[in-house]
C-alpha positions in Angstrom: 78.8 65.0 112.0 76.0 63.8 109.7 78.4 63.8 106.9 80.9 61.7 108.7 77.6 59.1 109.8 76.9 59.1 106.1 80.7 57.8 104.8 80.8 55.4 107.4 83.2 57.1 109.4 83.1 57.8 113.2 84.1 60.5 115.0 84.5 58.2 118.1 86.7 55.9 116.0 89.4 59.4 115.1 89.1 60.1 118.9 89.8 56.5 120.2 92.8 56.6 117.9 94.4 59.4 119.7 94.3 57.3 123.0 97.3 56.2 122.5 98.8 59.5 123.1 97.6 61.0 125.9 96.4 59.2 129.3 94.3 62.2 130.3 91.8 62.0 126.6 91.5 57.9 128.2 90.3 59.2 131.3 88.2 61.5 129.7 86.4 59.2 127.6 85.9 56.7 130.6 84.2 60.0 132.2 82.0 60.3 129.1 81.2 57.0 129.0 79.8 57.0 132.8 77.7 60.0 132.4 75.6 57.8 130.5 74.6 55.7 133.1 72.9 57.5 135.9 73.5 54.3 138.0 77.0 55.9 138.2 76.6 59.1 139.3 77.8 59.3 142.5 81.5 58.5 140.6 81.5 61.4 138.5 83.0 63.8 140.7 85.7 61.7 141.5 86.5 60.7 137.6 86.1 64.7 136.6 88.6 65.6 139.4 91.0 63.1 137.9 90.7 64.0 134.2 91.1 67.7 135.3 94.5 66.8 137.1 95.2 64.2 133.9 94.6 67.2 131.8 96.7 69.8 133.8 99.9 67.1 133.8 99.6 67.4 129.8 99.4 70.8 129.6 101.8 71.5 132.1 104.4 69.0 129.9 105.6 71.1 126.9 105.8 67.2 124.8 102.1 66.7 125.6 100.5 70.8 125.9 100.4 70.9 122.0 99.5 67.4 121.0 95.7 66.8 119.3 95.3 64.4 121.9 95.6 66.7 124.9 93.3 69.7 123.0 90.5 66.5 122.4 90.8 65.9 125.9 90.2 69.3 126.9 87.0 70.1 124.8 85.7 66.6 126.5 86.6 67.7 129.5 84.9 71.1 128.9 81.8 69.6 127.0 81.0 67.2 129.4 81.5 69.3 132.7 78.9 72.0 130.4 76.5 68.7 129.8 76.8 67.4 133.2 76.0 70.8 134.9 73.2 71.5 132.6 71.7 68.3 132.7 69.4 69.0 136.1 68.0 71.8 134.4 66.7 70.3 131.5 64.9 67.6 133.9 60.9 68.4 134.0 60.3 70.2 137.7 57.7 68.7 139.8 
């Protein structure tokens, strides 16, 4: 990822560009985007139970189960339910 930083590339830019393709890799980069900003989250439930049934629709539709966009969507998906879980843990205990 350094690399890509280094030749002024962005590995957000290749992602965004596969938006266009799949509705579910959208929702999941909305999702990203809000577990950002603790002020939202009490709405992340509700955005990861709609990128989970976004993703299932894509991989359930044999034009959409082996596009890019719908295996970016699911390491998001994956990556940020991961992050999201761990997250409390890594808070200092009082």
């Amino acid at each position: 990822m350094q690399y890509l930083a280094e030749a002024g590339q962005s590995l957000l830019g290749d992602i965004l560009a596969f938006c266009t393709e799949s509705r579910s890799l959208v929702a999941n980069c909305i999702m990203f985007q809000l577990t950002l900003h603790p002020e939202h989250e009490d709405k992340f439930e509700e955005y990861y139970a709609r990128c989970l049934r976004l993703f299932r629709e894509d991989v359930c539709d044999t034009k959409s189960a082996m596009k890019d966009a719908t295996l970016i969507a699911g390491i998001l998906l994956c990556s940020t339910g991961v992050c999201w879980a761990l997250f409390p843990l890594l808070l200092p205990q009082d």
